[in-house]
VEXFI-500952 format. One record per residue (C-alpha): residue number from 1; residue in one letter; z, x, y negated. Coordinates in Angstrom, 1 decimal. Example, Ala and Ser with C-alpha at 12.3 -4.5 7.8 and 13.67 -1.06 7.14 Angstrom:
BEGIN
<site><nr>1</nr><rest>A</rest><Z>7.8</Z><X>12.3</X><Y>4.5</Y></site>
<site><nr>2</nr><rest>S</rest><Z>7.1</Z><X>13.7</X><Y>1.1</Y></site>
# end
This chain:
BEGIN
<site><nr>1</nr><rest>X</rest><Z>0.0</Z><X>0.0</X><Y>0.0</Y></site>
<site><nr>2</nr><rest>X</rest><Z>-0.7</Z><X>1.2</X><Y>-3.3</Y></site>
<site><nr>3</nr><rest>X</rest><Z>1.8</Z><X>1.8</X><Y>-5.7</Y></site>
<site><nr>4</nr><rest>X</rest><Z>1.6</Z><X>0.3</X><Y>-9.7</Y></site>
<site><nr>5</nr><rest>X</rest><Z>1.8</Z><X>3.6</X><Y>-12.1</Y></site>
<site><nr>6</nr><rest>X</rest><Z>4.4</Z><X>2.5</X><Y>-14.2</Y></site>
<site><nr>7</nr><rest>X</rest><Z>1.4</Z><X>1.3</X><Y>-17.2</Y></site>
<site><nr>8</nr><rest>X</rest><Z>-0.9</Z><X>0.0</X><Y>-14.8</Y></site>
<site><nr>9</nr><rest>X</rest><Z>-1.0</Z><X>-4.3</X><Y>-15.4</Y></site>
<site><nr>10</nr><rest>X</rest><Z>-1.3</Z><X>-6.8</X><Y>-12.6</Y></site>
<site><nr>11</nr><rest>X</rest><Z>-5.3</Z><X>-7.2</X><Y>-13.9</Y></site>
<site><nr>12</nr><rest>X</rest><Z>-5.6</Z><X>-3.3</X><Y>-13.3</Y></site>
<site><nr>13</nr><rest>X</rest><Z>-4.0</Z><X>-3.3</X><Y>-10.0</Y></site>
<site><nr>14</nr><rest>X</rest><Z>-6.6</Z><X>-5.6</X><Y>-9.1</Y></site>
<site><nr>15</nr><rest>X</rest><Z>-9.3</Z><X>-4.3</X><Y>-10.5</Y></site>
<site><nr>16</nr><rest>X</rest><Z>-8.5</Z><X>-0.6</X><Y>-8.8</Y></site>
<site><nr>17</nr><rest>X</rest><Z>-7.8</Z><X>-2.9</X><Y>-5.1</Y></site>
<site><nr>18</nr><rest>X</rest><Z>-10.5</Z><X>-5.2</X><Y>-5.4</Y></site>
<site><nr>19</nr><rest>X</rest><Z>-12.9</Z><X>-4.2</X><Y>-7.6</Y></site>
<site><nr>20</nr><rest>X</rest><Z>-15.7</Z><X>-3.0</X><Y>-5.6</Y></site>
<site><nr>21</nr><rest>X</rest><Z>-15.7</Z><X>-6.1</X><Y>-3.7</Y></site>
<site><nr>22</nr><rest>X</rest><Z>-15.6</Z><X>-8.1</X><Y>-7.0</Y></site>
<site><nr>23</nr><rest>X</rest><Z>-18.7</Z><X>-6.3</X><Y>-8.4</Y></site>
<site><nr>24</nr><rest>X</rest><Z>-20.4</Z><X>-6.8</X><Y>-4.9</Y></site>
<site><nr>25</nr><rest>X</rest><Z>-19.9</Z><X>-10.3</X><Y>-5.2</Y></site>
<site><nr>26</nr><rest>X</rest><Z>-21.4</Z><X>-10.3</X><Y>-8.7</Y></site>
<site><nr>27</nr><rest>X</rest><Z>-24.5</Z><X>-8.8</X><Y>-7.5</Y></site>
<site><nr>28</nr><rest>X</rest><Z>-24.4</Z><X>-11.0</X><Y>-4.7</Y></site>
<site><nr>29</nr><rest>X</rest><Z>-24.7</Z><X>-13.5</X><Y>-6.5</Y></site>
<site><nr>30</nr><rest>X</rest><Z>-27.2</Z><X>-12.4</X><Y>-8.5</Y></site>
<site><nr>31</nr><rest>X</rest><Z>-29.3</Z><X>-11.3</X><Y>-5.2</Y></site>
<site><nr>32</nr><rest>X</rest><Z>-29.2</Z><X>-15.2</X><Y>-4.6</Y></site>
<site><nr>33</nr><rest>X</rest><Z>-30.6</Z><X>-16.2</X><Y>-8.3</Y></site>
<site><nr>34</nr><rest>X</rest><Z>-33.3</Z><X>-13.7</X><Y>-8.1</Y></site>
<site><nr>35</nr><rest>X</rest><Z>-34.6</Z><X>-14.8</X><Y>-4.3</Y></site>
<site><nr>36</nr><rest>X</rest><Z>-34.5</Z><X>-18.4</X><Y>-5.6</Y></site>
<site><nr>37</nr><rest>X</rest><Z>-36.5</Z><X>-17.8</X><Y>-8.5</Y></site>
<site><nr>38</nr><rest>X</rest><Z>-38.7</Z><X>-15.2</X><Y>-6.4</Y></site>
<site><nr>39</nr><rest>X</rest><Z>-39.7</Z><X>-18.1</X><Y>-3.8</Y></site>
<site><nr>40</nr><rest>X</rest><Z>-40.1</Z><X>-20.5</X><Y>-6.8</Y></site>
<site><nr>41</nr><rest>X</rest><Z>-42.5</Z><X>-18.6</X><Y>-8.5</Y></site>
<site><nr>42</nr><rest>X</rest><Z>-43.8</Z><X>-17.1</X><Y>-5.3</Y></site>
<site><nr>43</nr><rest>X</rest><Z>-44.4</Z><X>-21.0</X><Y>-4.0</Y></site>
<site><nr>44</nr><rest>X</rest><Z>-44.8</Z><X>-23.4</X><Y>-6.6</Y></site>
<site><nr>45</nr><rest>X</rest><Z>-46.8</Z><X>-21.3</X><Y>-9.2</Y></site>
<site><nr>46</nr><rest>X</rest><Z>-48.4</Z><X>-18.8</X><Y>-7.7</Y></site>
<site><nr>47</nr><rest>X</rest><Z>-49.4</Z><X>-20.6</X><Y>-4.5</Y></site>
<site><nr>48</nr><rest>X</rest><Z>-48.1</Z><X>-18.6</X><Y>-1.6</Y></site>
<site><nr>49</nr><rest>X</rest><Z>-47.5</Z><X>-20.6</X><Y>1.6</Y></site>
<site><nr>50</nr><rest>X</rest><Z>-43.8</Z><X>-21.3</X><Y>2.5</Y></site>
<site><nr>51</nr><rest>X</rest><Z>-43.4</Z><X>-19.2</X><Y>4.9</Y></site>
<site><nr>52</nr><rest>X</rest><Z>-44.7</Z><X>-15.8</X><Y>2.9</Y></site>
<site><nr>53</nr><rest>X</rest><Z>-42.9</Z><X>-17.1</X><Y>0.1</Y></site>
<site><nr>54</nr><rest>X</rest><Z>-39.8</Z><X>-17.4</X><Y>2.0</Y></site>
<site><nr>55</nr><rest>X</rest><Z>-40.3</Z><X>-13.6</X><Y>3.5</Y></site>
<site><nr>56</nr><rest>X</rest><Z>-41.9</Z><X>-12.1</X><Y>0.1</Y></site>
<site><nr>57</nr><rest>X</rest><Z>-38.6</Z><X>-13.4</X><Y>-1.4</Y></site>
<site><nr>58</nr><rest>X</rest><Z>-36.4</Z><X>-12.1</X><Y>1.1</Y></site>
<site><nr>59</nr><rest>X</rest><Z>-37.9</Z><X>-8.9</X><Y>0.6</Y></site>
<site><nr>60</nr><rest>X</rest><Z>-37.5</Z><X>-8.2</X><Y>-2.9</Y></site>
<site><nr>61</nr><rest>X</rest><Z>-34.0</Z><X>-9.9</X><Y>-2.4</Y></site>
<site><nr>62</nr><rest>X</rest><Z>-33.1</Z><X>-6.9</X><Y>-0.1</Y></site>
<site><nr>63</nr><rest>X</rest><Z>-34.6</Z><X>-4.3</X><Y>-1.6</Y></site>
<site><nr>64</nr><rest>X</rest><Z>-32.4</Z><X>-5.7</X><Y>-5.3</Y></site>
<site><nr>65</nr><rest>X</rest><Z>-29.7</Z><X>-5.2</X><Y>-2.9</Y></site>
<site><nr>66</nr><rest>X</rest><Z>-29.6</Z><X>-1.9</X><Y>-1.4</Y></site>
<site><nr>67</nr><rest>X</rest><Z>-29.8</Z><X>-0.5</X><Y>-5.1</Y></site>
<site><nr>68</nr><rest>X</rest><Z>-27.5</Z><X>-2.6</X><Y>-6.3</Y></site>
<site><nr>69</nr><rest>X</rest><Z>-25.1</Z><X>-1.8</X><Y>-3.8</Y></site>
<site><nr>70</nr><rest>X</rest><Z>-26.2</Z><X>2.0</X><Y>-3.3</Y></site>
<site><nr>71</nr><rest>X</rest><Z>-25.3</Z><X>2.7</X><Y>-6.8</Y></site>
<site><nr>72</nr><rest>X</rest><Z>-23.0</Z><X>0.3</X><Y>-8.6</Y></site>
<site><nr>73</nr><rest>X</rest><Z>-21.1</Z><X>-0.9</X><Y>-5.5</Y></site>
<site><nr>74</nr><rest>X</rest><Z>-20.7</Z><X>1.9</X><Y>-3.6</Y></site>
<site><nr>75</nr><rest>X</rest><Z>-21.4</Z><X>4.3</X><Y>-5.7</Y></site>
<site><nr>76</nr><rest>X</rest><Z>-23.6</Z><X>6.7</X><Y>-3.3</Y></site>
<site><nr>77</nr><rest>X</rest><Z>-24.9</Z><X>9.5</X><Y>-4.4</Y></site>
<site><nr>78</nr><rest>X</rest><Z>-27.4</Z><X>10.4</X><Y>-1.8</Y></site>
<site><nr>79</nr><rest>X</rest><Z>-31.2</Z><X>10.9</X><Y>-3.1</Y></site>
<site><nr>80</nr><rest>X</rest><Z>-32.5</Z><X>13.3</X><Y>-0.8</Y></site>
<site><nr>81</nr><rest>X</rest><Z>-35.4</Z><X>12.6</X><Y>0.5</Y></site>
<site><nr>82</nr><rest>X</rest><Z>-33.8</Z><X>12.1</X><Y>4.8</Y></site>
<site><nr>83</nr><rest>X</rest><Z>-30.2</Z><X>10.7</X><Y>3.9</Y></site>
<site><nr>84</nr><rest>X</rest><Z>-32.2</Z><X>8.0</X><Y>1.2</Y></site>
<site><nr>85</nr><rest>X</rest><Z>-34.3</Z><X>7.1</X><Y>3.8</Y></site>
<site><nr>86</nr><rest>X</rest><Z>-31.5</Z><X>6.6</X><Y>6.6</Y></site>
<site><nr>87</nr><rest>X</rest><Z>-29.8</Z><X>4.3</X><Y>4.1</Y></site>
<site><nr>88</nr><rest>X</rest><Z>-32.7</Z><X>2.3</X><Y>3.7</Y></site>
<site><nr>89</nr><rest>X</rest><Z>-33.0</Z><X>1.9</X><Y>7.2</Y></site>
<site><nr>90</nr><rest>X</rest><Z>-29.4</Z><X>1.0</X><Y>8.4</Y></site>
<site><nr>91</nr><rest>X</rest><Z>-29.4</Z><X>-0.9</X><Y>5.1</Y></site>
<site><nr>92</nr><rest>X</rest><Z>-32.9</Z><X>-3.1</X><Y>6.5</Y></site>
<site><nr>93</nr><rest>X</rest><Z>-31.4</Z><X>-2.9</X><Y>9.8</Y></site>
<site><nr>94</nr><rest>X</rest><Z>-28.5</Z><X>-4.2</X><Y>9.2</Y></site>
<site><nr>95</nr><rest>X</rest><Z>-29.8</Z><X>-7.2</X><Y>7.1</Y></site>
<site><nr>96</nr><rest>X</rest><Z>-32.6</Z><X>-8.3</X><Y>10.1</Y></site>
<site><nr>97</nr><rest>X</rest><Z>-29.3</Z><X>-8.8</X><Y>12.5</Y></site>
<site><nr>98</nr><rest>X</rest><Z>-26.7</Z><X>-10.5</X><Y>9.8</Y></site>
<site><nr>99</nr><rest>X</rest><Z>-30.1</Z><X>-12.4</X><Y>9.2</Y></site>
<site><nr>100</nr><rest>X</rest><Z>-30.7</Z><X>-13.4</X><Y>13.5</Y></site>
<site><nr>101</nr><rest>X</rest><Z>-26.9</Z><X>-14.1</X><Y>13.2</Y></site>
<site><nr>102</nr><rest>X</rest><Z>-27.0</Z><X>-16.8</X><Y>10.2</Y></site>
<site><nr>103</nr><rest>X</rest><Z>-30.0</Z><X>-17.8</X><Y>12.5</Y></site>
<site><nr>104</nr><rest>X</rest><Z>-28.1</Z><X>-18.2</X><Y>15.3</Y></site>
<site><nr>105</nr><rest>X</rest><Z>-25.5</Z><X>-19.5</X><Y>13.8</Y></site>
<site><nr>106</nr><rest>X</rest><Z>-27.2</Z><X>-22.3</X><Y>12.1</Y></site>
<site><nr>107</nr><rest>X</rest><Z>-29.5</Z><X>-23.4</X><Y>15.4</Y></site>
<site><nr>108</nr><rest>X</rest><Z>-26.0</Z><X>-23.4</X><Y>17.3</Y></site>
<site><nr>109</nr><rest>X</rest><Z>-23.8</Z><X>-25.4</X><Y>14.6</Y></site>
<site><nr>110</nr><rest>X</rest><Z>-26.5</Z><X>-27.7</X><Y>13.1</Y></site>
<site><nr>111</nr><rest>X</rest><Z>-29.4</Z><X>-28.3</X><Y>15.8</Y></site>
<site><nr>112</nr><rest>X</rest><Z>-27.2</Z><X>-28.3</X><Y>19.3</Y></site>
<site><nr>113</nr><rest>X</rest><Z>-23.7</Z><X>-29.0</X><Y>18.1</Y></site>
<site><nr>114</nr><rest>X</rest><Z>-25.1</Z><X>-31.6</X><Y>15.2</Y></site>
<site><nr>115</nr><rest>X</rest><Z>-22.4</Z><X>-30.7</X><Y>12.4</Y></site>
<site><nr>116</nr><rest>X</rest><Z>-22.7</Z><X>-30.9</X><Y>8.6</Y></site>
<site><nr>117</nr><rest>X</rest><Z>-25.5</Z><X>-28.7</X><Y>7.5</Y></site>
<site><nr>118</nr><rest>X</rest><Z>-24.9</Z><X>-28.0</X><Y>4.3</Y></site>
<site><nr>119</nr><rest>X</rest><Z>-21.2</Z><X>-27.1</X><Y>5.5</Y></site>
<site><nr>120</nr><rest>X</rest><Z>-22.5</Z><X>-25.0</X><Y>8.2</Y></site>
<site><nr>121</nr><rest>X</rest><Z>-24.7</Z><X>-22.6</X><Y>5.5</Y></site>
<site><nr>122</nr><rest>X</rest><Z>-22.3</Z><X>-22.5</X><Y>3.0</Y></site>
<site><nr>123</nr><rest>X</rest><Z>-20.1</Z><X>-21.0</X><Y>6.0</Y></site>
<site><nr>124</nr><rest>X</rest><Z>-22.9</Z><X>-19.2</X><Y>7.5</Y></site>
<site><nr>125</nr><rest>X</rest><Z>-23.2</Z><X>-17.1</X><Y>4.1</Y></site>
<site><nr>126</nr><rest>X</rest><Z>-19.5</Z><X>-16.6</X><Y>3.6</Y></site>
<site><nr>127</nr><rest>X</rest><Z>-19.5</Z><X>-14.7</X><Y>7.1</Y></site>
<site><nr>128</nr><rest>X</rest><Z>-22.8</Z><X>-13.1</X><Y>6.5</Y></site>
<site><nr>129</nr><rest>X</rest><Z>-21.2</Z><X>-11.8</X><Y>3.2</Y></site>
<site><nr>130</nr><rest>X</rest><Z>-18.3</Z><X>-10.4</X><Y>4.6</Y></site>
<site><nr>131</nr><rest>X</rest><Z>-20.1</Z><X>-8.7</X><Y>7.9</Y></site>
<site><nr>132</nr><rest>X</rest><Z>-22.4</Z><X>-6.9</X><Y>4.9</Y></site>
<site><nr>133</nr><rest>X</rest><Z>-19.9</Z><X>-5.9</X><Y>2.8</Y></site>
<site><nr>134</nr><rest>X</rest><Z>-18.0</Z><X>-4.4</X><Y>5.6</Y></site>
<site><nr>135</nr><rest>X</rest><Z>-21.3</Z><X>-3.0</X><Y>7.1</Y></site>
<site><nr>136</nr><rest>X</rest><Z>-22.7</Z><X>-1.4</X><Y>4.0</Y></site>
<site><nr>137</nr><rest>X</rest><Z>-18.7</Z><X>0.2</X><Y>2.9</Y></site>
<site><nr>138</nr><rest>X</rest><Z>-18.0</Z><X>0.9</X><Y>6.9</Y></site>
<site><nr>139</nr><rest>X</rest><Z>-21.5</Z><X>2.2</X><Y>8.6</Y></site>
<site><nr>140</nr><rest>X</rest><Z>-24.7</Z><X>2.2</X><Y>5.2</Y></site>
<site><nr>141</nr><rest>X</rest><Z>-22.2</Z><X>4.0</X><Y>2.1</Y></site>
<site><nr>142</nr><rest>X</rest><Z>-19.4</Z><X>5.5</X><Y>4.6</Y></site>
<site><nr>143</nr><rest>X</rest><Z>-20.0</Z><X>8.6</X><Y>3.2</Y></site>
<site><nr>144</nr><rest>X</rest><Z>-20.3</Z><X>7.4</X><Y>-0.7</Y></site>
<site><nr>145</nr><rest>X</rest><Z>-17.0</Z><X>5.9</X><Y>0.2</Y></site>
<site><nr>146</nr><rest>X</rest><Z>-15.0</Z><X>8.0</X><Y>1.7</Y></site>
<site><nr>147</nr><rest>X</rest><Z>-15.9</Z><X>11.1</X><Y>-0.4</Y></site>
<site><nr>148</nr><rest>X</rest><Z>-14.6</Z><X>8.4</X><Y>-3.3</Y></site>
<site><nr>149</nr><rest>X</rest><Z>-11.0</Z><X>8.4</X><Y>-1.7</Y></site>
<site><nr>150</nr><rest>X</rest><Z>-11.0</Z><X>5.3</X><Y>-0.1</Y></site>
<site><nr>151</nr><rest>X</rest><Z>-11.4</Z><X>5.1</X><Y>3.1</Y></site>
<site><nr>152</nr><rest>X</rest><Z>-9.6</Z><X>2.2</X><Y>3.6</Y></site>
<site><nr>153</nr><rest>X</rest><Z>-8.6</Z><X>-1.1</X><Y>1.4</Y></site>
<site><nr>154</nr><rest>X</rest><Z>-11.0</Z><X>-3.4</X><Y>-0.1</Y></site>
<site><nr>155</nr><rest>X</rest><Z>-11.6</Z><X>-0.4</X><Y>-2.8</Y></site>
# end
């Protein structure tokens, strides 16, 4: 447990717990307004079929996320040529199976079991956003993290 320097204030000692998880979820949610508007202008203005809107969107959704999260969540500092390109692998990787498991999820939940759809995504993409968070600070940024200090704790 961290200890509270004797000037640090309740919103500080959150901040320094908390924060990189806070600013993930920013960008998170900013990853969400920009597919939306991508598929949107991708579908109904420029024309694209649903489907290649729907995976042009995703796209550019992922990509807006592994440099958001490579440099203002985690903070990593790798831009060599092998190390970038292992990021953007694991990070690509990583995204396909949270992607077959909101998948999976949803077919089991919605199409066999026959609950609340809307309920099911909204908690399909609250467990999606944990298992990337923890994949990108645990397995994709490890070493952007741990070189930070903090190995451990939401920080």
């Amino acid at each position: 447990m961290e200890k509270m320097t004797e000037h640090e204030t309740g919103i500080e000692r959150l901040w320094n717990r908390y924060g990189t998880f806070i600013i993930y979820m920013v960008f998170g949610f900013l990853a969400t307004v920009l597919e939306t508007f991508s598929y949107w202008l991708l579908y109904e203005v420029i024309g694209l079929s649903n489907m290649m809107s729907t995976v042009i969107a995703i796209f550019i959704t992922i990509t807006f996320a592994f440099f958001t999260n490579k440099i203002f969540v985690y903070k990593s500092k790798v831009w060599k040529t092998a190390p970038l390109i292992k990021e953007i692998l694991s990070f690509y990787w990583f995204r396909i199976l949270t992607g077959l498991f909101n998948m999976l999820f949803m077919y089991v939940t919605v199409d066999k079991l026959a609950w609340w759809p809307v309920g099911m995504k909204a908690i399909a993409a609250i467990i999606v956003g944990i298992m990337n968070y923890l994949l990108g600070k645990f397995i994709i940024f490890r070493n952007a993290t741990q070189r930070r200090g903090r190995p451990n704790g939401m920080n």
